[in-house]
C-alpha positions in Angstrom: 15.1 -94.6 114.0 12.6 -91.9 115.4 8.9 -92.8 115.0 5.7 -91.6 115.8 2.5 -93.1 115.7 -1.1 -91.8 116.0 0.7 -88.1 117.0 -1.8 -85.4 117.8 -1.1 -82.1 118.5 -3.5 -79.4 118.5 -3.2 -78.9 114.9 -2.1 -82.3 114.0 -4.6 -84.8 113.3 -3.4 -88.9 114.3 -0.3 -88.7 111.9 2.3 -92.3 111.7 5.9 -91.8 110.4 9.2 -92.7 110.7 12.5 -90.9 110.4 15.3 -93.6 109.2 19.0 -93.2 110.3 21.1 -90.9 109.0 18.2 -89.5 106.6 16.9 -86.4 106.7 13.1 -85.3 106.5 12.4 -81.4 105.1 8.9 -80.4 106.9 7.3 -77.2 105.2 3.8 -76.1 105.7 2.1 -72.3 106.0 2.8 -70.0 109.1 0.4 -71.3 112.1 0.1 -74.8 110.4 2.0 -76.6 113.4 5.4 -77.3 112.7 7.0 -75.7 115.6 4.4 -77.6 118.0 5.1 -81.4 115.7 8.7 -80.7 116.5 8.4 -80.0 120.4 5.9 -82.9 120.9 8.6 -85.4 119.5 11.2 -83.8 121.4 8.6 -84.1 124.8 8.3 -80.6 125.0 4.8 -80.4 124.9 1.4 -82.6 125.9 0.4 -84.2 122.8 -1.8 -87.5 121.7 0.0 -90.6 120.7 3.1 -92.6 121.1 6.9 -91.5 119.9 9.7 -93.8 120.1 13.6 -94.3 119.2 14.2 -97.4 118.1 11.7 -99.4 120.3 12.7 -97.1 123.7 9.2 -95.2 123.8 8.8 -91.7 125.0 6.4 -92.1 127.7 9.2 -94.4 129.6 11.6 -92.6 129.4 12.6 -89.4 132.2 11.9 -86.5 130.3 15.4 -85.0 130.6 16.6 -88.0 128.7 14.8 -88.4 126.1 15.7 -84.2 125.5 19.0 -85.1 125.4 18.4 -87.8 122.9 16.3 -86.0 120.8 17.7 -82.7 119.9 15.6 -79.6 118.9 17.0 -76.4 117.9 14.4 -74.1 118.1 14.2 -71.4 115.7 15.2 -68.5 118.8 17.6 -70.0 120.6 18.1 -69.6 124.6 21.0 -68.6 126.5 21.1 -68.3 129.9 24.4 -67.1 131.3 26.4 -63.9 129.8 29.4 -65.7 128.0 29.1 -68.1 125.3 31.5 -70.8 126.8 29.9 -71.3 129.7 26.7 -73.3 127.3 29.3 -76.0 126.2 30.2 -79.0 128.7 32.9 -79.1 126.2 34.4 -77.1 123.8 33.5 -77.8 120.4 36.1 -78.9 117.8 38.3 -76.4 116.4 37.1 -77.8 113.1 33.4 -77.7 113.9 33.9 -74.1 114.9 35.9 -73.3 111.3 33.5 -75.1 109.2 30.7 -72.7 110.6 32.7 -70.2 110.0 33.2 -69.2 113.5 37.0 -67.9 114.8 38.0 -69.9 117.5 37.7 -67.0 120.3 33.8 -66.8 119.3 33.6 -69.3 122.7 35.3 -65.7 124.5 32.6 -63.9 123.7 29.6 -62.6 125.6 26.0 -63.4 124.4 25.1 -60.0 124.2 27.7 -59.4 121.4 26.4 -62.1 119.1 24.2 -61.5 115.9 21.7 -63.6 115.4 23.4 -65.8 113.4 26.1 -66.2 114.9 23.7 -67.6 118.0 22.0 -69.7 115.3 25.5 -71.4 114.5 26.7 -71.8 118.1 22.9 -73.6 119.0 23.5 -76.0 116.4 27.2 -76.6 117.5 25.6 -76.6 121.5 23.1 -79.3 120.1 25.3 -81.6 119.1 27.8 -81.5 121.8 25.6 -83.5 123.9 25.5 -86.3 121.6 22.2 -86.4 120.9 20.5 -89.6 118.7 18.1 -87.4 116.6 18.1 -83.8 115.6 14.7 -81.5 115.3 15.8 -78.1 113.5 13.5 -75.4 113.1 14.6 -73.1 110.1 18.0 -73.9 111.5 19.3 -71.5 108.4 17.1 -68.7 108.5 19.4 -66.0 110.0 22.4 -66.9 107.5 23.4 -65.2 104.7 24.3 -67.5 101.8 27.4 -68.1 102.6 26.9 -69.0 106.0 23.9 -70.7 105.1 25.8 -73.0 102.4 28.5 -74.0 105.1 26.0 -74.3 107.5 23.8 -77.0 105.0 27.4 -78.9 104.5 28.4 -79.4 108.1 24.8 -80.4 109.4 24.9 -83.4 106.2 28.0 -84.4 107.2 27.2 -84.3 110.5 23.9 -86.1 110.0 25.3 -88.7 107.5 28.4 -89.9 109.8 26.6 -89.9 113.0 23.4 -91.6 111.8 21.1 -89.2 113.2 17.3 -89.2 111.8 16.5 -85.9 111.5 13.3 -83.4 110.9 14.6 -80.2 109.3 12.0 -77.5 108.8 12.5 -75.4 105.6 10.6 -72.9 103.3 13.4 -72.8 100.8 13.0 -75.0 98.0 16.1 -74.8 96.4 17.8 -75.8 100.0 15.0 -78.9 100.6 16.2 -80.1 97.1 19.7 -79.7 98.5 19.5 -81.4 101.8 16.5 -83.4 102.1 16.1 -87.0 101.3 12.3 -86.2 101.8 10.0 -83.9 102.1 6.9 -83.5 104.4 4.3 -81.1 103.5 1.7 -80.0 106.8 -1.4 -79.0 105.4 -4.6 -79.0 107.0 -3.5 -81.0 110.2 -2.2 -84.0 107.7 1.3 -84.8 106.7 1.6 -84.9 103.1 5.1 -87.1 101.5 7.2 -87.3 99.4 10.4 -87.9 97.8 13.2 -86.4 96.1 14.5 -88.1 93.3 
């Protein structure tokens, strides 16, 4: 479980939550309202107010480095640092992982510069998870897709989420897709969190 309590950012007033296992949270909320800066303050990216914890292992002990590893975010640009796309994997990702994105095999040959931006979208979520993190943070982890993509995209990440347990905070706009993946739904408004739940 990922929790947070009295979390203040500077657009988040004290906000206390928790993320269960395997469950994932839809977070929408106007341009500017703070999503972006909620999801890198749980995954210590940024100086915030209150206390964050997985399971009862709280942020504030734990090396920074870790707790990054542990507690995934995909930001909505993704960064790559060297020219090809194989050397951002430790290991390769599963054939199968690769297919279900809908990703040939030799998309691991290729150089960064070559890759549309959804195709860099795919392979961040496919880099985030080869590291075995405990929870995921996506921001708009769909919003470069067509619907296709997208779709596929929305079906690995449940799977994904579902087998491996991992409590996740997915931010969306779309409402059809929050109806789809979410098993709630967190609204920021006015520096609150507003919930709640799909039937």
């Amino acid at each position: 479980m990922l929790s947070f309590k009295d979390l203040t950012t500077s657009h988040l007033a004290p906000q206390t939550r928790q993320l269960d296992n395997g469950r994932i949270v839809c977070l929408s909320g106007a341009s500017g309202s703070g999503k972006s800066l909620l999801l890198r303050a749980l995954a210590d990216l940024d100086a915030h107010g209150g206390d964050v914890y997985y399971d009862d292992i709280a942020q504030s002990a734990t090396p920074a480095h870790l707790w990054r590893q542990w507690v995934r975010l995909v930001p909505a640009e993704s960064q790559w640092w060297a020219d090809n796309v194989n050397d951002h994997f430790a290991q390769p990702p599963a054939p199968a992982d690769l297919k279900a994105l809908l990703l040939p095999e030799t998309a691991l040959d290729w150089t960064v510069s070559r890759l549309s931006s959804g195709e860099k979208q795919r392979l961040a979520l496919l880099r985030a998870i080869n590291t075995a993190p405990k929870a995921l943070l996506l921001d708009e982890p769909t919003a470069n897709l067509d619907q296709k993509a997208r779709r596929a995209a929305e079906e690995w990440l449940l799977e994904k989420i579902r087998a491996n347990g991992w409590p996740t905070l997915w931010v969306a706009h779309d409402e059809d897709q929050i109806l789809r993946v979410a098993d709630q739904f967190w609204h920021l408004e006015n520096g609150s969190l507003i919930c709640r739940e799909h039937a």
